[in-house]
C-alpha positions as CSV (number, residue, x, y, z in Angstrom):
1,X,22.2,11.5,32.6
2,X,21.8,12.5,28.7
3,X,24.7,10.4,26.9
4,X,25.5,12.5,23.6
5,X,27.2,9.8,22.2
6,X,24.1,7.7,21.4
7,X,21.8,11.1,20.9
8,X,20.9,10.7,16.9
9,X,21.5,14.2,16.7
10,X,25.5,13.9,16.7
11,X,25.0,11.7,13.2
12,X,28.3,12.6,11.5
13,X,25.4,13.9,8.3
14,X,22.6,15.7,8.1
15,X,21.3,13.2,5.8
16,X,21.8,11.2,8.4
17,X,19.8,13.0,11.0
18,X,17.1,13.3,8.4
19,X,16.4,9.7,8.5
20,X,16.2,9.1,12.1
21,X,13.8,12.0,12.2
22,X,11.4,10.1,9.5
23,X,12.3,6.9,11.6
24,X,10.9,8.1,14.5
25,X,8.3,10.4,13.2
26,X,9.9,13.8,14.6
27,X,8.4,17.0,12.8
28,X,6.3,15.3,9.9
29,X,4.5,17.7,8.7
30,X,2.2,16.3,5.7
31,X,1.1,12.6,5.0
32,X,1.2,10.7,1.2
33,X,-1.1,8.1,0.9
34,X,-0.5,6.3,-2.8
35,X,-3.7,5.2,-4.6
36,X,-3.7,1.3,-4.3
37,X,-1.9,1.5,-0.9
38,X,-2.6,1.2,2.8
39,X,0.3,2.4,4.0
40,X,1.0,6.3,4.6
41,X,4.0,7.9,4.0
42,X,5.2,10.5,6.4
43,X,7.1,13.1,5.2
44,X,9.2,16.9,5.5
45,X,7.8,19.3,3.4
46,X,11.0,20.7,3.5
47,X,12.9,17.3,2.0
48,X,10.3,17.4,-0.5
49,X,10.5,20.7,-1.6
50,X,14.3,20.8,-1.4
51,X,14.4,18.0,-4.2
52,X,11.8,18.5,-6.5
53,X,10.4,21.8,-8.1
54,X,6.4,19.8,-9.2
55,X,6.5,19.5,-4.9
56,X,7.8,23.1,-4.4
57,X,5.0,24.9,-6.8
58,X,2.5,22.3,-4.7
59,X,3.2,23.0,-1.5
60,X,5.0,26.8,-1.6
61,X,3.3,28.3,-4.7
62,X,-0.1,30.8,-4.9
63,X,-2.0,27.2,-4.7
64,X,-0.1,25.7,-2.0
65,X,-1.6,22.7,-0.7
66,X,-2.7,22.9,2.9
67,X,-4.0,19.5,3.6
68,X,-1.7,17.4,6.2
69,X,-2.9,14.3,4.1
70,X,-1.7,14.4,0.3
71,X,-3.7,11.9,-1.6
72,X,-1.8,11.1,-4.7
């Protein structure tokens, strides 16, 4: 039986529910990989986009972006 009391979805915050859905890797859409690092980063476009207009113009604007893999 589904128990709604432990479903991460029922997070008092929808900053909260945001970060278990990075956690677990639910919906990424597009991948950073830094430079010097080995690590990628996934990531919402829409988190992105929502805090930073340099991310919006990349990925939303008439040169949107349209690799899944962002090397920056």
């Amino acid at each position: 039986m589904y128990n709604m009391e432990t479903a991460w979805q029922h997070i008092d915050s929808f900053s909260s529910t945001n970060v278990a859905m990075l956690e677990k890797h639910l919906l990424c859409d597009v991948t950073l990989v830094a430079k010097n690092s080995t690590d990628p980063i996934k990531c919402h476009k829409f988190v992105l986009v929502s805090c930073s207009t340099v991310l919006e113009a990349m990925f939303c604007g008439p040169l949107a972006e349209t690799n899944d893999v962002i090397n920056i």
